[in-house]
DRENPA-3360 file (N, C-alpha, C; in nm, 2 decimals, always signed):
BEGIN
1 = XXXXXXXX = +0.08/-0.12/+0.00/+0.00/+0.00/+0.00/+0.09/+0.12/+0.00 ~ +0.06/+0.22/-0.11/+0.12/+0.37/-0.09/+0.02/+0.43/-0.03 ~ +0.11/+0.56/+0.05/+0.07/+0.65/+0.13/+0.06/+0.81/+0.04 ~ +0.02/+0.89/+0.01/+0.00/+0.97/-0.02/+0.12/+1.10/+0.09 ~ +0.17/+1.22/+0.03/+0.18/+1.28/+0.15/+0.10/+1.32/+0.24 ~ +0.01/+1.37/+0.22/-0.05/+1.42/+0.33/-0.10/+1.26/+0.44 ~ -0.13/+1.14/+0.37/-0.18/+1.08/+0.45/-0.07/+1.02/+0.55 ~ +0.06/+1.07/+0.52/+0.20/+1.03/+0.58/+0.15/+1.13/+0.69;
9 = XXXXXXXX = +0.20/+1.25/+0.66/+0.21/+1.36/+0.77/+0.08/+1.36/+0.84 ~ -0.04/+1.30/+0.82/-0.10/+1.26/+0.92/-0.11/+1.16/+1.01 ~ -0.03/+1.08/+0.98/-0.02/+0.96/+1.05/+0.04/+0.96/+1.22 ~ +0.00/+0.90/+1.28/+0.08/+0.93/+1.41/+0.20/+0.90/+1.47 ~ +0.27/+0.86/+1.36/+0.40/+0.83/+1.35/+0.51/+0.97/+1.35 ~ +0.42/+1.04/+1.25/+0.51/+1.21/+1.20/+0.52/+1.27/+1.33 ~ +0.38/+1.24/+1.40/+0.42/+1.30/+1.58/+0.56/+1.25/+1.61 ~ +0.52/+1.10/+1.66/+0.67/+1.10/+1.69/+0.79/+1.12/+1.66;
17 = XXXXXXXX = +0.78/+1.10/+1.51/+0.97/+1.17/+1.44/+0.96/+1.33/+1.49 ~ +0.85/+1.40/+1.44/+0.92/+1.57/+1.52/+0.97/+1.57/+1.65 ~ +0.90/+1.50/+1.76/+0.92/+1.47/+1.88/+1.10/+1.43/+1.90 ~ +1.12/+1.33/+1.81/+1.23/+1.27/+1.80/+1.36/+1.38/+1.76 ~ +1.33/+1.43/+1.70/+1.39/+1.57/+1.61/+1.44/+1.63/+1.68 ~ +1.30/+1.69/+1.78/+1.34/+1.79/+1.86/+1.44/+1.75/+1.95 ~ +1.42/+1.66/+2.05/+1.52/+1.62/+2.11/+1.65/+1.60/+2.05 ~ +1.64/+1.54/+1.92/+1.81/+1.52/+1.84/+1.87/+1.68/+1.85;
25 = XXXXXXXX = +1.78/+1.76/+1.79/+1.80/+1.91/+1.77/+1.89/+2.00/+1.93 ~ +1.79/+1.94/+2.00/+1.85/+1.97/+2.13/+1.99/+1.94/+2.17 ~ +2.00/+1.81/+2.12/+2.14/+1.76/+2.19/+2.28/+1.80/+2.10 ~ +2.21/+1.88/+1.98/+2.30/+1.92/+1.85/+2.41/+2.03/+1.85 ~ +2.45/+2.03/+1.99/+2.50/+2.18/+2.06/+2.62/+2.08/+2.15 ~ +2.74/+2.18/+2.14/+2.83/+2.14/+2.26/+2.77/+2.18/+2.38 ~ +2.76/+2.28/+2.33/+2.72/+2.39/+2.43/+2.62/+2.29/+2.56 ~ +2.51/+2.30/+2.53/+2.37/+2.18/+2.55/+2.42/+2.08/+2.64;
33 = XXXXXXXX = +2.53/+2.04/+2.55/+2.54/+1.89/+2.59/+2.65/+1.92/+2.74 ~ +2.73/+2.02/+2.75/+2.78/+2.06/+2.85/+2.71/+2.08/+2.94 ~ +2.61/+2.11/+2.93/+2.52/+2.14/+3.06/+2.42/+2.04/+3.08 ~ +2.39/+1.93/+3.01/+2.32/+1.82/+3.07/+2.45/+1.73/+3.13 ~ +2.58/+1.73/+3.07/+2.63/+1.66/+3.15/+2.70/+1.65/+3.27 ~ +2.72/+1.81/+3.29/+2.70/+1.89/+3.42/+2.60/+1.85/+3.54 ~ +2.46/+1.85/+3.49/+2.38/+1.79/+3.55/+2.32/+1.67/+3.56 ~ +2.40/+1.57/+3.55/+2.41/+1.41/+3.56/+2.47/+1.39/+3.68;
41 = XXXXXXXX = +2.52/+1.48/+3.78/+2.55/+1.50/+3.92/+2.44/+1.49/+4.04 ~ +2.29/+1.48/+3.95/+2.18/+1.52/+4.02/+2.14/+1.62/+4.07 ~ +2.23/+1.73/+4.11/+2.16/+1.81/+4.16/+2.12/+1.94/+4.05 ~ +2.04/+2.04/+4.13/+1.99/+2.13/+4.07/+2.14/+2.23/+4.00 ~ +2.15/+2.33/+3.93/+2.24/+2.43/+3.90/+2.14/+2.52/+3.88 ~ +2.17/+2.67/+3.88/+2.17/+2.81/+3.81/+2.19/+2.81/+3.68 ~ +2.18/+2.86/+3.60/+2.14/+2.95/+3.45/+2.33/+3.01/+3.48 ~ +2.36/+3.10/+3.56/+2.53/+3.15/+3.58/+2.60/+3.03/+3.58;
49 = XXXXXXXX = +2.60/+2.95/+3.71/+2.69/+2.79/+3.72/+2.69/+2.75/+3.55 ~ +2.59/+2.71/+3.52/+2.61/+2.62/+3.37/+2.62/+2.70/+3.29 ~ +2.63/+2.83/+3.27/+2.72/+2.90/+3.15/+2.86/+2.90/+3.19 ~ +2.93/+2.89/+3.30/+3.05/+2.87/+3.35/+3.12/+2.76/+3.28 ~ +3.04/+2.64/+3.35/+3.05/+2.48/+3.29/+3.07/+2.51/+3.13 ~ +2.98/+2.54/+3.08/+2.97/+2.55/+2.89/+3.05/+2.67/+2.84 ~ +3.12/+2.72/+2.90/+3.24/+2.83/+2.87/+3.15/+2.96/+2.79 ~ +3.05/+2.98/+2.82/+2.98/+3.06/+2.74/+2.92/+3.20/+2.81;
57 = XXXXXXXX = +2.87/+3.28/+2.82/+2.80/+3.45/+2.82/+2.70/+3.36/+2.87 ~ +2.63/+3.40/+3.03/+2.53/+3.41/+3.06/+2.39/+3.45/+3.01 ~ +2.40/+3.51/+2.87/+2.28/+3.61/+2.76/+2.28/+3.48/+2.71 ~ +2.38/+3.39/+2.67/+2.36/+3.30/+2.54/+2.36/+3.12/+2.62 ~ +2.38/+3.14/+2.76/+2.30/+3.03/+2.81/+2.19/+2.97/+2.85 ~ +2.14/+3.12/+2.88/+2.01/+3.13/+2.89/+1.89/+3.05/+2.74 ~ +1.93/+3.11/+2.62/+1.87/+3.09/+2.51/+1.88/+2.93/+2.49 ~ +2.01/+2.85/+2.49/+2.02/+2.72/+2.54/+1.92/+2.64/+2.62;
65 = XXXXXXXX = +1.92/+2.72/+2.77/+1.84/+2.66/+2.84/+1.66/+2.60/+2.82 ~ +1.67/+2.75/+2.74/+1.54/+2.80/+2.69/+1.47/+2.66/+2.59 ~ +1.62/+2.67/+2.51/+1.60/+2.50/+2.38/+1.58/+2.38/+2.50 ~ +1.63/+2.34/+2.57/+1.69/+2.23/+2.65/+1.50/+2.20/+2.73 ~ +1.45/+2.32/+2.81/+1.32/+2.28/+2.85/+1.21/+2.27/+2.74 ~ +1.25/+2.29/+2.61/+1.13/+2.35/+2.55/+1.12/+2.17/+2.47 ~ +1.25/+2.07/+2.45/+1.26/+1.95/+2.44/+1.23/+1.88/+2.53 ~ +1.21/+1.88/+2.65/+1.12/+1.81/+2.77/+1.31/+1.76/+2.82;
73 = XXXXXXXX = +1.42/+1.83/+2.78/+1.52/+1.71/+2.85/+1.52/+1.76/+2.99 ~ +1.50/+1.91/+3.05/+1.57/+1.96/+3.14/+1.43/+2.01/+3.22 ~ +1.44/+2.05/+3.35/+1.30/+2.12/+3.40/+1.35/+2.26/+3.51 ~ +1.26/+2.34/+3.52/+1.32/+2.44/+3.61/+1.25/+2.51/+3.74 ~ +1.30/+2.50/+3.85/+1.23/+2.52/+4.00/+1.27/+2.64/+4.00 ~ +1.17/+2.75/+4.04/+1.22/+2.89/+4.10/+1.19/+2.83/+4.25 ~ +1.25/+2.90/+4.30/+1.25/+2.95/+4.47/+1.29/+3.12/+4.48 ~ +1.18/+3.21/+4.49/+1.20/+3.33/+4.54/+1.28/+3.37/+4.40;
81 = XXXXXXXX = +1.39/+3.47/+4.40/+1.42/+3.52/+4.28/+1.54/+3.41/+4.23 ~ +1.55/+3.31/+4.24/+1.62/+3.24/+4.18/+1.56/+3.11/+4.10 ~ +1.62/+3.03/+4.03/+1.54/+2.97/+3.92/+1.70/+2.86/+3.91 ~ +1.62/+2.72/+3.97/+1.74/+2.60/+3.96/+1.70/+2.57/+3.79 ~ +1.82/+2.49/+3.77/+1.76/+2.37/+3.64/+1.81/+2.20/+3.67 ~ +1.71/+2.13/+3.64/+1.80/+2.01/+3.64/+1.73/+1.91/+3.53 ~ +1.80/+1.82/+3.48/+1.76/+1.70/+3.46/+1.59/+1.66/+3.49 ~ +1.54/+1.66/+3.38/+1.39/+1.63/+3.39/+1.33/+1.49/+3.48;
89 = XXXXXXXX = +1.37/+1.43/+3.42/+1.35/+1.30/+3.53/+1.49/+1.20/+3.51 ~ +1.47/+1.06/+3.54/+1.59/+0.92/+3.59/+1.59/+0.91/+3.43 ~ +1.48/+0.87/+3.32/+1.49/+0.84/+3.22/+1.58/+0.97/+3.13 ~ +1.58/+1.04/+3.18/+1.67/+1.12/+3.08/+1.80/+1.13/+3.09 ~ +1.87/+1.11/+3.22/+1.98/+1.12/+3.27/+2.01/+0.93/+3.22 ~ +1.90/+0.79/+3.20/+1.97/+0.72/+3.13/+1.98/+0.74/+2.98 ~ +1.93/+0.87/+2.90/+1.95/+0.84/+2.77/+2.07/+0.88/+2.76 ~ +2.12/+1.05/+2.86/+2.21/+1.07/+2.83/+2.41/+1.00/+2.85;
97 = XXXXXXXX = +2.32/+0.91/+2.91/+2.44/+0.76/+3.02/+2.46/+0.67/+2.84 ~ +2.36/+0.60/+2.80/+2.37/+0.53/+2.69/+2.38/+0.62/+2.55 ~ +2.38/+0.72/+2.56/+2.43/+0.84/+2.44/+2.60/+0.83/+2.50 ~ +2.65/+0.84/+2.60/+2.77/+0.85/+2.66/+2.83/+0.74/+2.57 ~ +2.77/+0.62/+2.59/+2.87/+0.49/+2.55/+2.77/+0.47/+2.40 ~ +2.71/+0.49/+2.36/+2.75/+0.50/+2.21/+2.82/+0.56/+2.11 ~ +2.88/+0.72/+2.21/+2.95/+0.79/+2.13/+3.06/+0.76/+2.14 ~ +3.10/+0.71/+2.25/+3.29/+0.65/+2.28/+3.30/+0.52/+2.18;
105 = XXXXXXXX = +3.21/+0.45/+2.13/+3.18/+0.34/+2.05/+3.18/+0.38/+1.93 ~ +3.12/+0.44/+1.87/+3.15/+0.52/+1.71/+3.29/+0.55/+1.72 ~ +3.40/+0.56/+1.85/+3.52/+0.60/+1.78/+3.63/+0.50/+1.83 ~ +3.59/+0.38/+1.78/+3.72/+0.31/+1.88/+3.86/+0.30/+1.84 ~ +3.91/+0.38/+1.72/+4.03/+0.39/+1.71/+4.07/+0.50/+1.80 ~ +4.01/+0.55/+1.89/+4.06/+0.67/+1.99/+4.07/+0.61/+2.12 ~ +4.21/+0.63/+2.18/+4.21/+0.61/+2.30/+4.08/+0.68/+2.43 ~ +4.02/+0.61/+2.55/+3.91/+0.69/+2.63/+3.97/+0.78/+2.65;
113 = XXXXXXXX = +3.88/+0.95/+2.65/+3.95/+1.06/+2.75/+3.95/+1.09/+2.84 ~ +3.82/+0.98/+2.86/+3.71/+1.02/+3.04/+3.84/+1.03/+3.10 ~ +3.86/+1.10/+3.19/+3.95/+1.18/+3.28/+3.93/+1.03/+3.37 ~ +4.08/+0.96/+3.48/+4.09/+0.86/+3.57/+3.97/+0.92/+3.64 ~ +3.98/+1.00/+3.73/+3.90/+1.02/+3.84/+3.75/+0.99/+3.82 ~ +3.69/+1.01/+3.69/+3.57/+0.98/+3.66/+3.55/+0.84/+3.63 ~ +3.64/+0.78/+3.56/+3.61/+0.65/+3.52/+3.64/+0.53/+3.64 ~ +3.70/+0.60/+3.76/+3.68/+0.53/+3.87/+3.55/+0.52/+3.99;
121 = XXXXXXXX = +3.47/+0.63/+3.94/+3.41/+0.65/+4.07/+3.31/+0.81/+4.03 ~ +3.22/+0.76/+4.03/+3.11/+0.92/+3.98/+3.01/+0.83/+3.96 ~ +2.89/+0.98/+3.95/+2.73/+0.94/+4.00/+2.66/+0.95/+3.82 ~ +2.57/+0.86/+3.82/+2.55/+0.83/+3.69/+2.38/+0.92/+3.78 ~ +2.37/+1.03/+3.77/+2.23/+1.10/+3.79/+2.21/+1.07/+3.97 ~ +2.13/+0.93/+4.01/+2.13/+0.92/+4.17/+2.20/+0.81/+4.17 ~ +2.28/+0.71/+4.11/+2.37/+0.61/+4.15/+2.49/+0.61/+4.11 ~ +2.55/+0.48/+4.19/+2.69/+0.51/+4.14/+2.74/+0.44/+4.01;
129 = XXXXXXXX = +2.83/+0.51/+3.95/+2.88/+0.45/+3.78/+3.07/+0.45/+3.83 ~ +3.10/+0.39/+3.71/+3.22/+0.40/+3.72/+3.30/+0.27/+3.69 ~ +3.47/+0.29/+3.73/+3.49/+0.14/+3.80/+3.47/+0.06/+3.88 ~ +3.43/+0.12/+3.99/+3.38/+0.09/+4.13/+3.25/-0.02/+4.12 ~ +3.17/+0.07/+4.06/+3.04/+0.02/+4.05/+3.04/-0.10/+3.98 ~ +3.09/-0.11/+3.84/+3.11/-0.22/+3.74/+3.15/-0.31/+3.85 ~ +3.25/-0.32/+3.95/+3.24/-0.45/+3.99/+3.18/-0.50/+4.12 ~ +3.08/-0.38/+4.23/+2.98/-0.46/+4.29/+2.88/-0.48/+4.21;
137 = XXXXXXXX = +2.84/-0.46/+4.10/+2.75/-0.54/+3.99/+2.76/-0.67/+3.95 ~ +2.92/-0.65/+3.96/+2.97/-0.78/+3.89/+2.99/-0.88/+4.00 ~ +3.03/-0.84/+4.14/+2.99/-0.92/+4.21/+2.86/-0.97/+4.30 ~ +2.77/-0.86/+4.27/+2.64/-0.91/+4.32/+2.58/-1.05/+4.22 ~ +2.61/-1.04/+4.07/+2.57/-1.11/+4.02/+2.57/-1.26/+4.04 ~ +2.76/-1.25/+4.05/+2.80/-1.36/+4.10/+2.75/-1.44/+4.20 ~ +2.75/-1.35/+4.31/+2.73/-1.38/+4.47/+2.54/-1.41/+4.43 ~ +2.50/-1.40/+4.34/+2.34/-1.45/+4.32/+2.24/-1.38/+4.38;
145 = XXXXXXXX = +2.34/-1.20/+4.47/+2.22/-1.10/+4.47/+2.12/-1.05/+4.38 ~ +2.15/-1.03/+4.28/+2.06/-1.04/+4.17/+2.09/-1.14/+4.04 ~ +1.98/-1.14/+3.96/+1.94/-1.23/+3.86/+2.02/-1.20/+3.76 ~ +2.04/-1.31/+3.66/+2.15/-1.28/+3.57/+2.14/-1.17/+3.45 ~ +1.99/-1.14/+3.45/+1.98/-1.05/+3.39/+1.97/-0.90/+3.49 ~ +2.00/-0.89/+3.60/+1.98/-0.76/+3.68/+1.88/-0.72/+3.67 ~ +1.76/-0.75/+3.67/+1.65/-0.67/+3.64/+1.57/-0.71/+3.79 ~ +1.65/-0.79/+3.88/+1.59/-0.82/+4.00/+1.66/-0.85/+4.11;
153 = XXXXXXXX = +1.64/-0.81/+4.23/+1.65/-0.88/+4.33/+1.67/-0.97/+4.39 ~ +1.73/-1.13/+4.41/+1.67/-1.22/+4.47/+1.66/-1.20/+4.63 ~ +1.61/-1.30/+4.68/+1.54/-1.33/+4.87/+1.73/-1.30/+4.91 ~ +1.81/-1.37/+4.86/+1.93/-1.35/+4.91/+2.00/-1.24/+4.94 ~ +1.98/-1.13/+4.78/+2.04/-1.04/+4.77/+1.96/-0.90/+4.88 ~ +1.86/-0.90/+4.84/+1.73/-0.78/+4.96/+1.78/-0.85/+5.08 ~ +1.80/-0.96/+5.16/+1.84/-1.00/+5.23/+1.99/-0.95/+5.28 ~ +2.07/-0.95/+5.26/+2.21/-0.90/+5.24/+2.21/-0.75/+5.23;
161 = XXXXXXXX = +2.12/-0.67/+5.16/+2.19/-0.51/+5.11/+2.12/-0.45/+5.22 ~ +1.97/-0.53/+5.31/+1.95/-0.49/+5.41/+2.01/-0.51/+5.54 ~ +2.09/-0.60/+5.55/+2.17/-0.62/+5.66/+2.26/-0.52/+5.68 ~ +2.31/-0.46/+5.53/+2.44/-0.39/+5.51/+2.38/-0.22/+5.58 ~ +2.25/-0.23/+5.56/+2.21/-0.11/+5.59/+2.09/+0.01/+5.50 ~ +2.12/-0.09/+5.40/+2.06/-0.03/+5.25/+1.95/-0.01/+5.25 ~ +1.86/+0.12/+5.24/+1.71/+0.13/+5.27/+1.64/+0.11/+5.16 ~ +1.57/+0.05/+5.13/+1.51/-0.01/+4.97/+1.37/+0.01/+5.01;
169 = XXXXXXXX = +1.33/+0.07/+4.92/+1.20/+0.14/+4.86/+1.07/-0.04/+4.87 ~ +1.00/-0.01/+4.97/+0.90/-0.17/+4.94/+0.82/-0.16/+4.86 ~ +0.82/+0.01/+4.80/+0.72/+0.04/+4.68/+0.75/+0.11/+4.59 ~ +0.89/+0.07/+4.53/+0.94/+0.18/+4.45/+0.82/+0.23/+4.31 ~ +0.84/+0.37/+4.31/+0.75/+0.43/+4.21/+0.85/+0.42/+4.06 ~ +0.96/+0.35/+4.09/+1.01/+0.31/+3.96/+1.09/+0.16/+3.95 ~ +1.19/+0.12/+3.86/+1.26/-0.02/+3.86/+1.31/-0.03/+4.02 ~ +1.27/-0.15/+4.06/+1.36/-0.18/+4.18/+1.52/-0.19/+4.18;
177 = XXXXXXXX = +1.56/-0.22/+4.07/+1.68/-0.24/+4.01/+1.69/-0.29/+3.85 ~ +1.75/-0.28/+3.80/+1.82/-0.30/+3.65/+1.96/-0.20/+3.62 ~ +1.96/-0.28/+3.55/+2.15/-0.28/+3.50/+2.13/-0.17/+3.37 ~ +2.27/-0.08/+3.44/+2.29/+0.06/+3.36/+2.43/+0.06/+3.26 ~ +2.41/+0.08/+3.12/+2.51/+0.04/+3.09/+2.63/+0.20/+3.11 ~ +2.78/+0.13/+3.19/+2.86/+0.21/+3.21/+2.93/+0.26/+3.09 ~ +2.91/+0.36/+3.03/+3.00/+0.44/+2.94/+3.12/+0.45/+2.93 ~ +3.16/+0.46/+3.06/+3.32/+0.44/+3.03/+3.41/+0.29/+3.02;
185 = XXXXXXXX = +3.32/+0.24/+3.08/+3.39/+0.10/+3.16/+3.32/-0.01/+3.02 ~ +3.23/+0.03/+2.97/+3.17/-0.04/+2.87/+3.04/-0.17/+2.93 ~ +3.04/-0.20/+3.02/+2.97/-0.30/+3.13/+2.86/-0.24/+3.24 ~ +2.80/-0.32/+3.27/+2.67/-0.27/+3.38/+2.70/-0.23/+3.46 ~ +2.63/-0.16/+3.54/+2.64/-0.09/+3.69/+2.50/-0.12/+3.72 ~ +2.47/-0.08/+3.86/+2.33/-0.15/+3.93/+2.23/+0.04/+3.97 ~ +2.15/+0.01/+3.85/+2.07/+0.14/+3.84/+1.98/+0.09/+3.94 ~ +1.83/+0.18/+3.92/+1.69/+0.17/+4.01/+1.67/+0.18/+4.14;
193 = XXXXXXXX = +1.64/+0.19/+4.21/+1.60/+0.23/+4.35/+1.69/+0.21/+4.43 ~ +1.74/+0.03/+4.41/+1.85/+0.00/+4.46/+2.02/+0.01/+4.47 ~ +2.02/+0.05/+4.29/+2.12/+0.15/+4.26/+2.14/+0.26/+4.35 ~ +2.03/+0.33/+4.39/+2.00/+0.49/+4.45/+2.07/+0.48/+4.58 ~ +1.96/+0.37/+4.66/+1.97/+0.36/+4.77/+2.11/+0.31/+4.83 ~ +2.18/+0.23/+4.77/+2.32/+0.19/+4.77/+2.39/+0.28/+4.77 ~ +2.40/+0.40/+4.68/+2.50/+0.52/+4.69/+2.44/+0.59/+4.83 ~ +2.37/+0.59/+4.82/+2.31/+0.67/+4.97/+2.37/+0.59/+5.08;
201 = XXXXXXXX = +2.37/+0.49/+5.06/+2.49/+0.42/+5.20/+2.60/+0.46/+5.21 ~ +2.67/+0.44/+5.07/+2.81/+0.42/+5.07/+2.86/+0.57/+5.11 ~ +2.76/+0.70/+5.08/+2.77/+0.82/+5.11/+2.76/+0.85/+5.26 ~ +2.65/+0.74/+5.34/+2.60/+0.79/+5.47/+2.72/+0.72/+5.51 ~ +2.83/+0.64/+5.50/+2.91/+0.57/+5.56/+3.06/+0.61/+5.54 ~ +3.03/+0.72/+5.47/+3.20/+0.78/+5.43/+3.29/+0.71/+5.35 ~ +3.17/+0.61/+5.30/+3.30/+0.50/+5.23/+3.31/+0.56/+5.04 ~ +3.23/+0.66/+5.04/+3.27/+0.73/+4.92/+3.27/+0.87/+4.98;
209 = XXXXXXXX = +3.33/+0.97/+4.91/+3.30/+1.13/+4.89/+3.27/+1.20/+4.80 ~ +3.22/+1.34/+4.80/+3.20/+1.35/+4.71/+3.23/+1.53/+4.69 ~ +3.27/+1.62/+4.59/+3.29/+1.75/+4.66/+3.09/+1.81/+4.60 ~ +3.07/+1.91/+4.65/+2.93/+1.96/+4.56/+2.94/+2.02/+4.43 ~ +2.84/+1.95/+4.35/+2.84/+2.03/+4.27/+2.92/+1.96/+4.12 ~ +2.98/+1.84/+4.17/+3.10/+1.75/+4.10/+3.00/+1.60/+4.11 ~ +3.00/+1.51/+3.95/+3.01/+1.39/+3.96/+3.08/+1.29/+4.02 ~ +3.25/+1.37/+4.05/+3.31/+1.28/+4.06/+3.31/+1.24/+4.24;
217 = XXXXXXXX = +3.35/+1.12/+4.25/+3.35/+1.03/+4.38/+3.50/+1.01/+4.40 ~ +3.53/+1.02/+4.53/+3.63/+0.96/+4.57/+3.60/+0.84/+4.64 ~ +3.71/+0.72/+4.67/+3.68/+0.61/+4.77/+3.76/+0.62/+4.87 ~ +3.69/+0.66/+4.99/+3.81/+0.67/+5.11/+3.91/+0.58/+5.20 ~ +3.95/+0.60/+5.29/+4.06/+0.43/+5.35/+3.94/+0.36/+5.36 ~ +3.85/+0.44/+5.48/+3.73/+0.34/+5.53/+3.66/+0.27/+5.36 ~ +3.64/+0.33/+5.27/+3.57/+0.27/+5.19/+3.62/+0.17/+5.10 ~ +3.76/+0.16/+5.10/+3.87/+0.08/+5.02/+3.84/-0.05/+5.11;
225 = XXXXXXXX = +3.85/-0.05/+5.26/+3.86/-0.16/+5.28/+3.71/-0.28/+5.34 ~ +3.63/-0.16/+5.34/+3.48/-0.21/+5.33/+3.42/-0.27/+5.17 ~ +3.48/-0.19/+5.10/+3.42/-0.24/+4.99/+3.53/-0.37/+4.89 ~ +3.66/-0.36/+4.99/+3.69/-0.53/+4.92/+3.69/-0.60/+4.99 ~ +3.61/-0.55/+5.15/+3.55/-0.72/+5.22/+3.46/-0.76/+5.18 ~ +3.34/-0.64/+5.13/+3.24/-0.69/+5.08/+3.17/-0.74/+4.94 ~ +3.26/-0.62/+4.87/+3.18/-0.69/+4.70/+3.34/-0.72/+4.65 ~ +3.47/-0.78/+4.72/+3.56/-0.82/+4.68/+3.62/-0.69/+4.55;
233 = XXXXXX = +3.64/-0.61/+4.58/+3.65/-0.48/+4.48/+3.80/-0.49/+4.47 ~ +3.89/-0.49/+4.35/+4.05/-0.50/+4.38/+4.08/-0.32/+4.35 ~ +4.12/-0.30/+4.45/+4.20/-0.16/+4.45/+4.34/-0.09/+4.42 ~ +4.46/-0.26/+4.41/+4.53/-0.26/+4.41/+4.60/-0.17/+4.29 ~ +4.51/-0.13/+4.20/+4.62/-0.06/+4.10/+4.54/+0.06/+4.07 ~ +4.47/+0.11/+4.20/+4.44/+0.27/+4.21/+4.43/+0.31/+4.32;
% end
């Protein structure tokens, strides 16, 4: 069957490609893309902060920002005469995680540039990513805390991440868990509620740090030696 144009462009399909557009159009900017990945730290920023970040005029970050909410990627909270921006919701901070590792992937004759400190230890939006992460993923799997496809929990593992401390959502309003693919590292990390809640440990326990305002994580003594009793993590050559 042929389509006529017009019965194309009516179709509810043409919705979605402009939809599609707009967002590609969005991310079509350094500029842009500097300030969503700025804000894969989770928290809120200023309109000033992320023109800083994107090396640009405060007049011409603004117009950016302007593109950025008007694609549904970014959202913006005033309080009194100030006006945060952050990351729309979890699903957009994963597209911009698997945009990450598709684009390092289009170039593999290029050595990675991700800076050490990031590819060891930083927050993929509310969890942790990195090298770190890649391997209590890789040893939860093992150890048969979760299912081989990550998309769950077992009795064992909820068992265990509660002992450790880990406050887990008994009604999460999103994934309880699933596997994030790491960008840098090329391999999973442990997204979803339980992802979340896990960094919120390792944060309430000093066994990471973090400065504000920064993705990146440090692992402290205490957290070096808590996290190779526990998810067997080898530290030895960082």
């Amino acid at each position: 069957m042929s389509l006529t144009r017009k019965q194309y462009d009516e179709h509810p399909d043409g919705v979605l490609e402009q939809a599609m557009s707009a967002v590609a159009a969005a991310l079509a900017d350094p500029s842009r893309v500097s300030m969503l990945c700025a804000l894969m730290n989770g928290r809120a920023w200023t309109a000033t902060e992320l023109s800083v970040v994107a090396d640009i005029a405060p007049s011409t970050a603004s117009g950016h920002l302007t593109k950025l909410l008007g694609s549904g990627l970014i959202r913006c909270l005033s309080q009194g005469r100030h006006r945060y921006y952050s990351l729309a919701n979890r699903e957009i901070a994963g597209l911009i995680e698997n945009l990450m590792g598709v684009s390092m992937r289009a170039q593999p004759a290029r050595a990675s540039s991700t800076p050490l400190r990031l590819r060891h230890a930083r927050t993929c939006y509310d969890h942790l990513a990195g090298e770190v992460a890649v391997g209590v993923y890789a040893f939860m799997v093992e150890a048969q805390w979760l299912t081989t496809d990550g998309d769950t929990l077992t009795p064992e593992g909820r068992e265990q991440l509660l002992g450790l401390g880990v406050k887990l959502n008994p009604r999460p309003r999103r994934k309880a868990c699933c596997p994030c693919l790491d960008w840098s590292e090329r391999r999973y990390h442990l997204g979803g509620d339980a992802g979340a809640a896990l960094l919120v440990l390792f944060l309430e326990k000093r066994w990471l740090s973090q400065a504000p305002g920064y993705r990146e994580l440090t692992v402290t003594e205490r957290g070096r030696t808590a996290l190779q009793q526990l998810f067997h993590i080898d530290f030895t050559c960082c």
